[in-house]
C-alpha positions as CSV (number, residue, x, y, z in Angstrom):
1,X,94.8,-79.0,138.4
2,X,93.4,-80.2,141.3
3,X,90.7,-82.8,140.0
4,X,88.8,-83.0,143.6
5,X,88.0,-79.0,143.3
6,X,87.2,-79.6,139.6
7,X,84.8,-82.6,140.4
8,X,82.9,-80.4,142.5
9,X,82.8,-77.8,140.5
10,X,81.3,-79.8,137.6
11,X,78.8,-81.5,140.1
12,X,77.8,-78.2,140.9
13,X,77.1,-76.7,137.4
14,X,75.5,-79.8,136.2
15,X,73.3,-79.5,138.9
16,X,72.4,-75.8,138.0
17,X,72.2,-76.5,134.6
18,X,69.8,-79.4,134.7
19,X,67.9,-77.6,137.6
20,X,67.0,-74.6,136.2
21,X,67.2,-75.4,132.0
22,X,63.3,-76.0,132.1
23,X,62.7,-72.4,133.4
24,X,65.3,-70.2,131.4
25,X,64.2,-71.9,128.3
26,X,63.5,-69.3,125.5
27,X,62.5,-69.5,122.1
28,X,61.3,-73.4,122.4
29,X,64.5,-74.7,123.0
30,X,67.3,-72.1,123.6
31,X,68.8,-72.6,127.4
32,X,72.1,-71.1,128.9
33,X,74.8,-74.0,129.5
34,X,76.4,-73.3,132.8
35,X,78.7,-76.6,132.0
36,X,79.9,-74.9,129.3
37,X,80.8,-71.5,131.1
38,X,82.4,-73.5,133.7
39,X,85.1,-75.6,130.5
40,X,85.4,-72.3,129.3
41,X,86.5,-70.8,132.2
42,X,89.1,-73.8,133.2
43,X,90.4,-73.6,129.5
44,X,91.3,-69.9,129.8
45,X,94.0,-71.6,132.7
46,X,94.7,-74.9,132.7
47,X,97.6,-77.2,130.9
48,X,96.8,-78.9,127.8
49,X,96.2,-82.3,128.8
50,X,93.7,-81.7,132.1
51,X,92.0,-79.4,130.1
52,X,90.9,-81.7,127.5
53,X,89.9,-84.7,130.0
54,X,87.6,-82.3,132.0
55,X,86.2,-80.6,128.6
56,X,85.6,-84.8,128.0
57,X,84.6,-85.8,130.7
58,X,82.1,-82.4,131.0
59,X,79.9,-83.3,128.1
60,X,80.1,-86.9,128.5
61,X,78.0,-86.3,131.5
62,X,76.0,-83.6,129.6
63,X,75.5,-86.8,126.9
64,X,74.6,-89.1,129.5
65,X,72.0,-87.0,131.9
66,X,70.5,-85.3,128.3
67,X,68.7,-88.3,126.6
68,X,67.4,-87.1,123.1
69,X,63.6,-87.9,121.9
70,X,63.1,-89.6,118.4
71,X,61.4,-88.3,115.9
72,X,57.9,-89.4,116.4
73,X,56.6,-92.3,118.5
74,X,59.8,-93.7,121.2
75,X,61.3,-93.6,123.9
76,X,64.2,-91.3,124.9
77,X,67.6,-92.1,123.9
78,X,71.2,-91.3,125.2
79,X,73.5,-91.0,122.8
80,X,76.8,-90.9,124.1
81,X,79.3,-88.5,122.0
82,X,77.9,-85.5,120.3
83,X,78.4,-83.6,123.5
84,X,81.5,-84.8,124.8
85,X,83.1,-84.5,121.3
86,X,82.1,-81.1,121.0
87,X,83.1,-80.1,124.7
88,X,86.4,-81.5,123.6
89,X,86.5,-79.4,120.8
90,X,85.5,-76.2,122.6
91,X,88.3,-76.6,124.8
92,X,90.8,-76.9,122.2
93,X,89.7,-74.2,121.1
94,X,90.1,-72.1,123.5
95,X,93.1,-73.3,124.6
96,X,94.5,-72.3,120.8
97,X,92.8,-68.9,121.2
98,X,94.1,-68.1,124.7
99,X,97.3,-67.3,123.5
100,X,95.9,-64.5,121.1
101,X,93.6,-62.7,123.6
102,X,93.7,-60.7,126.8
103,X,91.8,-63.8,129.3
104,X,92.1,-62.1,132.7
105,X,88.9,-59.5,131.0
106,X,86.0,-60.8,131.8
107,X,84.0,-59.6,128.6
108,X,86.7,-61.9,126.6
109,X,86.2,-64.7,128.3
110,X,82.3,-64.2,127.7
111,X,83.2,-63.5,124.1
112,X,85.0,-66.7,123.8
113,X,82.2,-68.5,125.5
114,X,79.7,-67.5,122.9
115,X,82.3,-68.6,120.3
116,X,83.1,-72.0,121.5
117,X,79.5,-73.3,122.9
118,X,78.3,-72.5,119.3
119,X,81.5,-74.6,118.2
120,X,80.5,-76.9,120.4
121,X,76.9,-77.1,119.4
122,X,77.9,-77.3,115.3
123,X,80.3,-80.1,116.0
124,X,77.6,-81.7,117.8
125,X,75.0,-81.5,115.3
126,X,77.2,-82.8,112.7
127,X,77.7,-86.0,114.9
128,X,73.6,-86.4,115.7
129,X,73.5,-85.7,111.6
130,X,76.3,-88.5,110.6
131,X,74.6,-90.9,112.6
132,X,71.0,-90.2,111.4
133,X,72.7,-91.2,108.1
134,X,74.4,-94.0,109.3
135,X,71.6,-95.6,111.3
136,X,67.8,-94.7,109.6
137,X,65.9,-96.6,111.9
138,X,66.5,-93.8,114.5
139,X,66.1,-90.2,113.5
140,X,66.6,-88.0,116.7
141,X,65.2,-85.0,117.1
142,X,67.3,-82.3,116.8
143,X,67.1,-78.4,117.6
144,X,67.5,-76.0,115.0
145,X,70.7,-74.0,113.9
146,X,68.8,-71.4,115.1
147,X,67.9,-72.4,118.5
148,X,71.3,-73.6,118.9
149,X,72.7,-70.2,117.7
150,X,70.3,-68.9,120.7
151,X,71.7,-71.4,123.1
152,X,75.1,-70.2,122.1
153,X,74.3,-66.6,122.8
154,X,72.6,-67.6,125.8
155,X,75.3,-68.8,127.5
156,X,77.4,-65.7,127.8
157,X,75.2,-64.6,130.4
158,X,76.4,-67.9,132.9
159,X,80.0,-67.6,131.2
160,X,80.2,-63.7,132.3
161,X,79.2,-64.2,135.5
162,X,81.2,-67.1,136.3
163,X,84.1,-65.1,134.4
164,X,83.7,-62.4,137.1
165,X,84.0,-64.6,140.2
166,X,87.1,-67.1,138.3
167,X,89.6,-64.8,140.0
168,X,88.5,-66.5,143.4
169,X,87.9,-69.6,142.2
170,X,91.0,-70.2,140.0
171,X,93.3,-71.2,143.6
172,X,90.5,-73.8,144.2
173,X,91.5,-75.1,141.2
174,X,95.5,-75.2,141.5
175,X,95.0,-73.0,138.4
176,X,97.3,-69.3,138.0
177,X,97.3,-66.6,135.8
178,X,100.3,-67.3,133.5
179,X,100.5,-63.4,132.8
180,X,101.3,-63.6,137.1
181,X,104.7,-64.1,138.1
182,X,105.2,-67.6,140.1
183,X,108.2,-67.9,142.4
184,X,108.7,-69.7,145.0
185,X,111.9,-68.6,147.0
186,X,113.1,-65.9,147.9
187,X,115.9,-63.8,147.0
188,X,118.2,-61.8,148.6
189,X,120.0,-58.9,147.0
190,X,123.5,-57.9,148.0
């Protein structure tokens, strides 16, 4: 994978995603997560271990540029974690379920976007929930199951879009189609 084409790209759907999450906000607190298209989309492709760091390393940035409101009177809070964990997660799962379906359509991919980002948004839930119980001084406020369900669904509109263009933008990424053949010589029949 090459991580300088990968950088970019990240920097690039962070900034969408934080740019424009204010304005595609339905429903109180359902917004698409172009972060998450863009993990989705590398995890259809990429080996194992790059893979997981950039699913990582995705929502630890979505952790640390998201800070979450308490409950009543406070200030903002960044919790480091929820988001990153459940990134991590999403990619795993994907790259599990990559095997079973047809990735090069473009309607799977957004199919498996929808899955994994509401994967993603359980696991993190769960994580914000455990350490509501484990520390009751702070009790963050957290988005419903439905609004995340929303988010979830939300988000295949970004993954299909980006899903569409990944055939250009895989090379960027030193990524191929493993359904492709790869060969690099040539041979000569006699």
């Amino acid at each position: 994978m090459n991580w300088p084409a990968a950088a970019l790209l990240l920097y690039l759907a962070l900034a969408v995603e934080l740019g424009v999450r204010g304005s595609l906000t339905i429903a109180g607190s359902a917004a698409p997560s172009v972060v998450m298209a863009l993990v989705v989309c590398v995890a259809a492709y990429a080996p194992l271990v790059p893979l997981l760091w950039f699913a990582f390393i995705a929502g630890l940035l979505l952790d640390v540029t998201t800070p979450l409101a308490p409950v009543g009177a406070g200030e903002s809070i960044v919790v480091i974690g929820p988001r990153a964990l459940g990134f991590l997660a999403a990619g795993g799962l994907v790259y599990v379920l990559r095997g079973f379906l047809f990735v090069r359509n473009s309607v799977t991919i957004t199919v498996l976007g929808i899955t994994v980002a509401a994967a993603a948004a359980i696991v993190g839930q769960l994580l914000l929930e455990a350490r509501s119980i484990t520390d009751p001084d702070v009790v963050l406020a957290r988005p419903t199951m439905i609004g995340v369900l929303l988010s979830s669904l939300y988000t295949g509109f970004p993954t299909l879009l980006l899903a569409m263009a990944w055939r250009w933008i895989m090379p960027w990424l030193g990524l191929h189609d493993p359904t492709q053949r790869r060969s690099d010589r040539i041979v000569i029949q006699r």
